[in-house]
C-alpha positions, 0 to 999 in steps of 0.5 A: 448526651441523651443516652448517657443520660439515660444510663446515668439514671438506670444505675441510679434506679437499680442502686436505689432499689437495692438500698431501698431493699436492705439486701445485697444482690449476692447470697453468700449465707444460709442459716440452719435447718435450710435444704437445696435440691438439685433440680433442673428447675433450681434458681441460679442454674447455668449451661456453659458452653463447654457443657458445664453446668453450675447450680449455685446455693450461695454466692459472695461478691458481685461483678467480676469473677468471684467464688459459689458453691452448689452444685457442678458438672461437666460433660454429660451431666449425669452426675455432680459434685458439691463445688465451690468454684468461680464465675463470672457475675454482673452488677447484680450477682447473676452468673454471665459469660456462659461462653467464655467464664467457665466455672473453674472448680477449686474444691468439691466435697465429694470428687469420689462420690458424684450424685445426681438429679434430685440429690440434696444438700441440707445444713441440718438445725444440730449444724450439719451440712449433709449431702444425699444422694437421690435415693437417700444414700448418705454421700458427704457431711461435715460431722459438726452435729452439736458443735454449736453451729448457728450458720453457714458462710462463703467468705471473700477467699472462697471458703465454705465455713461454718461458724458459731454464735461466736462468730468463730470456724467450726469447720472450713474447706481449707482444712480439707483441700482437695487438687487446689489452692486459692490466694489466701490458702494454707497447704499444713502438715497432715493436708495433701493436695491429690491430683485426679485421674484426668481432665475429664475425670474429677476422682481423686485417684490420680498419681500425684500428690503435693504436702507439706512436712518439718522439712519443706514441701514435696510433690509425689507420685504413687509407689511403693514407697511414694517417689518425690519428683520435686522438694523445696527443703528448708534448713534450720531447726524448728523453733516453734511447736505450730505446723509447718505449712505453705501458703498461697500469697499474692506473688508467691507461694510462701513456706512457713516450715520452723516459722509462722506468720507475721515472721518472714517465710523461710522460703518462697516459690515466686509467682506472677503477681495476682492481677484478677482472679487466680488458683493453683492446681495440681494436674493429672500429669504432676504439674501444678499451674497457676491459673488467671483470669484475663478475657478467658481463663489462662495458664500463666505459670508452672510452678514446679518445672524447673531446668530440666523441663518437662522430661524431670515429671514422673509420667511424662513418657510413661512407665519405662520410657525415655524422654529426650527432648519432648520425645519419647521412647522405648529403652533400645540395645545396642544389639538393635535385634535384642528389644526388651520393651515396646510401646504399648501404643504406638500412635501415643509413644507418651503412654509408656513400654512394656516388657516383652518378656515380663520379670519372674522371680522363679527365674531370677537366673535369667535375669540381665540388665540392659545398659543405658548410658548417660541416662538418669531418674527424676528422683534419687534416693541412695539405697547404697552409698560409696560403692561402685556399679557392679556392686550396685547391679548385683545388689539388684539381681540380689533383690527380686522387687528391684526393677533398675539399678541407677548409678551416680558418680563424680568424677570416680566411677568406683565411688558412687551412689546406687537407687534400687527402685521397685517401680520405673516411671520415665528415665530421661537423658542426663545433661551433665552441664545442668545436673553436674553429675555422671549417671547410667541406669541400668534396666533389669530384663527377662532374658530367654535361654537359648533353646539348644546349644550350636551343633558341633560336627562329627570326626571326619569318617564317623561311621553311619551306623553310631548316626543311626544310633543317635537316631534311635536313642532320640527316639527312644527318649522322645517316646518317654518323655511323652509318656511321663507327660501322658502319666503327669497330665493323668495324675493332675486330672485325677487329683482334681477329681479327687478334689473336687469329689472331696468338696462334694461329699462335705455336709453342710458345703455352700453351693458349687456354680458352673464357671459360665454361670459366675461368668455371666454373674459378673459379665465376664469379669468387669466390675473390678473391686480390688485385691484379694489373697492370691486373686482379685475380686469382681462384683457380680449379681446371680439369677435371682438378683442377689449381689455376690463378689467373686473371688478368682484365685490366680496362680498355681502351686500353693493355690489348691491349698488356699482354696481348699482352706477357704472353702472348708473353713467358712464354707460350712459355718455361719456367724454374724462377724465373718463374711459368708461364702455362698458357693464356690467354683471347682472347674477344670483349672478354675477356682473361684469363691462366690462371697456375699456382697458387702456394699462398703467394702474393705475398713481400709478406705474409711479410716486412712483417707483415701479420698473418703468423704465420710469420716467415721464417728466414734460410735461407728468405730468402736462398734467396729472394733466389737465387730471384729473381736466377737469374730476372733473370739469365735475362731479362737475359743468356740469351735472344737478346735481353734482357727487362727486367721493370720492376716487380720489387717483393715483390707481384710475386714469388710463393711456392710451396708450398716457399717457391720464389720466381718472377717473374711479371706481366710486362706491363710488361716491355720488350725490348732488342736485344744491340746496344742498350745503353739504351733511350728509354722512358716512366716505368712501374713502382711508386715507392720501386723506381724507379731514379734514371735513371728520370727521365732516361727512358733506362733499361738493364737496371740499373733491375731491379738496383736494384729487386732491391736494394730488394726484398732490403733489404726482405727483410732488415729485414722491412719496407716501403721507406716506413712511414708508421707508423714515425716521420719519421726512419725512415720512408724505408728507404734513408734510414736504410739510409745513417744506420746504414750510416755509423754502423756499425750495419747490425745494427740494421736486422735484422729484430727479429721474426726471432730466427733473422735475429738469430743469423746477423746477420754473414750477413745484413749481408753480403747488405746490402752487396750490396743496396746494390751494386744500389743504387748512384745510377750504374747503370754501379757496378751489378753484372750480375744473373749476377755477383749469382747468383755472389756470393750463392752465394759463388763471387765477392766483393762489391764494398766501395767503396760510395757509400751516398749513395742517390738516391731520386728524387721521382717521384710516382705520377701521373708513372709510367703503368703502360705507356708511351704508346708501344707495347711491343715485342712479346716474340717466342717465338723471341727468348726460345729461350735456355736454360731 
């Protein structure tokens, strides 16, 4: 009786205090002009025993699990993210169970741009949450400056929010879902949830991604187009103009596709009901589980698995394996020493196959399939139908990208359907008593020809003397053979000498590196950054410490060409909007282009969110688009003779570290005399930037005005020219581009993840209609380049009699050759002497 007592009275003192004080334990707001450090020494920091760590700024609730936010990391701990995640708390709001209440992360502000010690977050007084890195480097923030925001909340739900003197959201997590959902969640239309590349690695780059469009909710994983590997459908029409979405309810996933709330859901996914604490995550591996708190954190259902098992995931067995049973392999021939494919890793059979002998379209001939009966695809999207299977098989062998033909029939087999996909993932076995269907796939290989024919046998009483005069011709045309390869190896190294000797003698050329020097630059080739024109590019940092990205062009043939475009067109001349070329490598078979270093990279990842945390103003933008423009209008009009870029598009203009844009990879470009006024060439750039003309084959310097106008359209709604996830009848950006232009609602093409975009919205649809001026299906109604650079800095008027009639020519990437089959004509230096 004594200790209960005393119990009794302890919890009488400790609620009494906390009445006496006024305040709640927990700490779940913070007002303007407050700043949190991520120090060692920081209030609420705990050390999990999973070596987890939490640094908690606010916290809503007390006892039980319940939602924080600060900052978080796992592993080593020498980086961290800006989380909300949930804990375990005591009565008075301490974080406890360091050894089983593992913080469960359900959003993060920064999953691609971790910071580390020392780093800070602030919500500045004009209502900006703003996170630095330690070095000052801006990392994150919500773009809310004067938006009137007064403070910053975590609600029950487990959302970061901040709100107005109104008491109302200016911005919130939710909107921004990362690879999670908590109950009470939506997943809208235009929202993704994108899973990360592992368990132990946070960055959102894995494969699958999870959205939400008119006509239900899907899961993808990444191709070219993305590959569905799950679809809830709805039926019906829409009734209503609100977005579809999904939500996270207790005891289901409800789609709101043609209805919205308080109306019945058209469809829902049934879940175990919430008993504690839950969230859903998209896995690495393509599985969305749902996750409870129950004495330790565990998995309580796999939300899209369904009678087919784990074999129906994209990844399951990797690219080009076989899954049976929970087994994986490689696909095999009936002729057991005939393998086109091995593991790459025996010891993990689930990592995939390769090829042996990789596919070459230079060799289509050799190209065969191999048979896999009774097998089938977790996907299915007919690019034939009512066809037969041969007919199928020859529409890829007809089709260099197509990597399997997989064929699917009824009870006819000459009356299928035939999916030609560019990319195989895991196949798997078709059970016909669950899929109902008959299914063969049949795997493109490289076959090898026979290096001679069998040997047939002279006539009996053949005379030795033709033997020997076989032997003698064999001879003689072995002994020609090596002198036609003696005299074709002679003339390659003299051309390259004359090539290289040509690049020396060039006034004004950058400087030429040794390839060991670039080797040792870029130790040996490792900082990947991406993809460039013929070859990828690696960072590298040269003796005197100066950042510089190396460019390796890959391949032969059309490469001397491209090389010898790049390094003479901008190799001697300089100017603020077109990325310099610091030297080059002209060894042996190298070829290697030494760039300055932009920090920022390509435009691409800052306008299509690519799991980019920063979102561009409207400032930054628009001085962007004057960037790229001054850097045509010197190509085009103030050199002797005009440069027409041909492939302008985002990835092909970086930004350095102060957002200044600039052209770059100029190996397609094409020179054009003053006295010309069009020029005959063959197809070359990137589709969905190509200018109508284009299939005409006689191009002017226009064809770079009216990529400019798709790239500034892209710029502006914050999205691809063509968007596969989006649903059918926004997918094509001109296309609805037009729609809301006849409409009159140019507003809503605005960028939505931009508020700053938003507020100036009467700016930013004047700089759409010059965008479609550059867009006109007539090049003679385009403006020059120089008269853009005037309107854009308001010296001059846009024109306003538009056609929005766009043309968007059906050109299919196999039709264009990243260089024409005629030679480029070289870009002399004293060509380019116009004014820097």
């Amino acid at each position: 009786m004594f200790p209960k007592c005393w119990n009794f009275i302890i919890i009488s003192v400790l609620l009494s205090l906390q009445l006496v004080d006024g305040q709640p334990f927990d700490y779940p707001t913070a007002n303007l002009s407050t700043t949190w450090i991520n120090s060692v020494s920081a209030n609420h920091s705990v050390d999990f025993t999973d070596r987890s760590k939490v640094r908690a700024i606010l916290l809503r609730g007390t006892f039980g699990p319940r939602y924080a936010c600060g900052f978080f990391c796992n592993g080593t701990c020498d980086s961290y993210l800006f989380a909300i995640f949930i804990v375990q708390t005591n009565s008075v709001s301490y974080i406890v169970m360091p050894s089983s209440g593992f913080p469960q992360v359900v959003w993060s502000a920064n999953r691609n741009n971790p910071v580390k010690i020392n780093a800070t977050l602030q919500l500045t007084s004009g209502g900006d949450l703003v996170l630095r890195d330690t070095d000052g480097t801006l990392v994150w923030s919500t773009n809310t400056t004067g938006r009137s925001v007064v403070g910053l909340n975590l609600t029950e739900e487990g959302n970061l929010v901040l709100f107005d003197m109104n008491n109302l959201v200016v911005w919130q997590s939710f909107d921004h879902p990362t690879d999670a959902l908590v109950p009470g969640q939506k997943l809208a239309s235009g929202q993704k949830l994108t899973a990360s590349v592992s368990i132990t690695n946070s960055t959102e780059g894995g494969l699958f991604s999870m959205f939400v469009n008119n006509e239900g909710l899907f899961a993808a994983v990444k191709a070219n187009p993305p590959q569905i590997y799950y679809q809830q459908l709805v039926d019906n029409t829409k009734a209503n103009k609100e977005s579809s979405y999904a939500k996270f309810q207790n005891g289901s996933l409800a789609l709101y596709i043609h209805s919205s709330e308080p109306r019945d859901p058209d469809s829902v996914i049934t879940l175990p009901p919430i008993s504690s604490a839950q969230y859903m995550k998209l896995g690495s591996d393509g599985h969305l589980r749902l996750y409870e708190w129950a004495d330790g954190w565990k998995e309580v259902f796999d939300i899209l698995t369904g009678y087919l098992g784990d074999c129906n995931y994209p990844t399951v067995c990797g690219e080009n394996g076989i899954c049976s049973n929970g087994q994986c392999s490689c696909p095999r021939s009936v002729n057991a020493s005939m393998n086109y494919f091995t593991q790459i890793n025996g010891r993990h059979p689930n990592l995939g196959c390769s090829e042996i002998t990789p596919l070459n379209c230079n060799a289509s001939r050799y190209h065969n399939f191999l048979e896999l009966e009774d097998m089938t695809y977790f996907t299915f999207n007919a690019d034939i139908t009512s066809t037969n299977m041969d007919s199928c098989k020859q529409a890829c062998l007809g089709n260099c990208s197509c990597k399997a033909a997989i064929f699917r029939y009824g009870s006819n087999s000459s009356n299928g359907d035939c999916y030609l996909p560019a990319q195989i993932f895991s196949l798997m076995n078709n059970e016909q008593g669950k899929t109902h269907y008959n299914s063969s796939v049949f795997m493109k290989v490289q076959i090898t020809p026979n290096a001679s024919a069998p040997a047939k046998t002279s006539p009996k009483g053949t005379p030795s003397l033709v033997i020997l005069g076989y032997a003698i011709a064999a001879f003689i045309l072995f002994a020609v053979l090596i002198g036609l390869t003696i005299c074709i190896i002679r003339k390659k190294r003299l051309a390259r000498e004359v090539e290289e000797g040509d690049l020396d003698n060039v006034p004004g050329m950058p400087t030429r590196f040794p390839f060991e020097d670039l080797k040792v630059a870029t130790a040996n080739f490792s900082k990947k950054l991406g993809e460039g024109g013929f070859g990828s590019v690696f960072e590298g940092s040269l003796r005197d410490g100066t950042k510089v990205a190396v460019k390796c062009l890959d391949g032969i043939g059309q490469v001397k060409k491209s090389f010898l475009a790049e390094v003479e067109s901008i190799g001697s001349i300089h100017h603020v909007n077109l990325v310099r070329l610091v030297g080059f490598c002209a060894e042996k078979s190298h070829r290697l282009l030494v760039y300055e270093f932009m920090s920022n990279g390509s435009l691409e990842k800052w306008i299509y969110r690519q799991g980019q945390e920063i979102v561009l103003d409207w400032k930054c933008r628009r001085k962007i688009v004057l960037d790229i423009a001054k850097g045509l209008t010197y190509l085009h009009e103030d050199c002797r003779q005009k440069i027409i870029h041909l492939d302008i598009k985002p990835q092909n203009i970086l930004l350095d570290d102060k957002f200044n844009a600039k052209l770059s990879d100029f190996g397609l470009s094409k020179l054009i005399d003053r006295d010309q006024s069009q020029v005959v060439t063959t197809m070359r750039g990137t589709p969905g930037y190509l200018a109508p003309e284009w299939l005409s084959a006689v191009i002017t310097e226009k064809v770079d005005v009216y990529s400019f106008g798709v790239v500034v359209l892209e710029i502006l709604c914050g999205r691809k020219i063509v968007d596969r996830s989006e649903p059918e009848e926004r997918m094509h950006l001109l296309s609805l581009f037009k729609q809301k232009a006849e409409e009159g609602k140019l507003m809503d093409m605005i960028d939505q993840y931009s508020e700053d975009m938003q507020s100036n919205r009467e700016d930013v649809v004047k700089m759409m209609h010059v965008a479609a001026w550059c867009l006109q299906s007539d090049h003679a109604s385009r403006p020059s380049m120089s008269v853009v650079v005037k309107v854009l800095e308001g010296v001059m008027d846009a024109e306003t009699n538009l056609d929005y009639g766009f043309e968007r020519p059906s050109i299919s990437s196999t039709s264009i050759s990243q260089v024409g089959s005629e030679e480029v004509t070289a870009l002399i230096p004293s060509v380019l002497s116009g004014p820097r």
